[in-house]
C-alpha positions in Angstrom: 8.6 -8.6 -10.5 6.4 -7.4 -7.2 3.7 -10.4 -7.9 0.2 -10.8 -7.4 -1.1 -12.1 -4.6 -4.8 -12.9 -3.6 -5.5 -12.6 -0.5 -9.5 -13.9 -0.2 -12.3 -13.6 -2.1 -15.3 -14.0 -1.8 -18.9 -14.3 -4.4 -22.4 -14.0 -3.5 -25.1 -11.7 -2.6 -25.6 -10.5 1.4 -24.8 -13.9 3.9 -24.7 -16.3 1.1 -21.7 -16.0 0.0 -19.3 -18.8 -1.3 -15.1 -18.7 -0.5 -13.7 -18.6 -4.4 -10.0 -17.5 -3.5 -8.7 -21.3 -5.1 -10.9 -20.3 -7.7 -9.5 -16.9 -8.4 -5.7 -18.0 -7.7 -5.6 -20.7 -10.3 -6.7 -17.7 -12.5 -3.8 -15.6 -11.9 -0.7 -16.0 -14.1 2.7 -14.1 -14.7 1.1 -11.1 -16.2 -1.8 -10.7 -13.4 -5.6 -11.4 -13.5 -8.0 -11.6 -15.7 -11.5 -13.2 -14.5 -15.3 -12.8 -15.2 -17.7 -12.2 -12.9 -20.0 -15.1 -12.5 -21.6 -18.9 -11.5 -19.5 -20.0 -14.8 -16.1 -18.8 -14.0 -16.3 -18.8 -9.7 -18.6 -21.3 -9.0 -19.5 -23.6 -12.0 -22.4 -25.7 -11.3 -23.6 -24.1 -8.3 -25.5 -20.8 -7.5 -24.8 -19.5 -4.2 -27.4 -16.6 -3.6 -30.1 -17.5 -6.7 -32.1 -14.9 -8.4 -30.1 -12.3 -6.3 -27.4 -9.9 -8.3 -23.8 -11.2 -6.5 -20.7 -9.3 -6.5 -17.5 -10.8 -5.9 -15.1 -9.2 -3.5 -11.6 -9.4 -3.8 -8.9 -8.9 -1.6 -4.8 -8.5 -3.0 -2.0 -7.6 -3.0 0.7 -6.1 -5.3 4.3 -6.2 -3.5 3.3 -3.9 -0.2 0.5 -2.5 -1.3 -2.8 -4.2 -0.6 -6.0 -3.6 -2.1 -9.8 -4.3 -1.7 -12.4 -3.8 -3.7 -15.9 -5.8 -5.1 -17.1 -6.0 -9.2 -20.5 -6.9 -10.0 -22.2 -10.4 -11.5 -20.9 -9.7 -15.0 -17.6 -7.7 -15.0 -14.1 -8.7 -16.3 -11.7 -8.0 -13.2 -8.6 -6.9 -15.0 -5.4 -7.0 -12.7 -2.0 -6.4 -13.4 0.8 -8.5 -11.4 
C-alpha cells in the first residue's frame, strides 16, 4: 500500500485562513479521504473568514507523487490512499 499522506492544509478565505492539517489527518483512514468542506467538519465552533466563501486547500501525497489542489465551502474531497 503507497499511503496517504497530508502534507498541510489549510481553510479560509484570502489572509484569514486557519491551519486544519490535524483536522484533515485524523480524517484519513486505510482506504484514503473523505471530508466535507466546511466550519462543521474543519473548524467546529469557529468561523475563520465570516460571511466570506472559504476554500480549503490541501496539500498530499500518494507514495512519490505529491499533489495540490483547493475545493470550495461545500464539497466532499474524495481521496483515495
Amino acid at each position: 500500500m503507497k499511503g496517504l499522506k497530508i502534507r498541510s492544509a489549510t481553510y479560509g478565505a484570502g489572509s484569514q485562513k486557519a491551519d486544519v492539517t490535524d483536522a484533515v489527518r485524523a480524517a484519513v483512514d486505510d482506504l484514503g479521504l473523505v471530508i466535507g468542506v466546511g466550519n462543521g467538519s474543519l473548524t467546529p465552533g469557529t468561523d475563520p473568514a465570516p460571511n466570506q466563501p472559504k476554500v480549503l486547500h490541501l496539500r498530499w501525497q500518494v507514495g512519490r507523487k505529491k499533489f495540490d489542489q483547493e475545493w470550495p465551502e461545500g464539497a466532499i474531497v474524495t481521496i483515495e490512499a
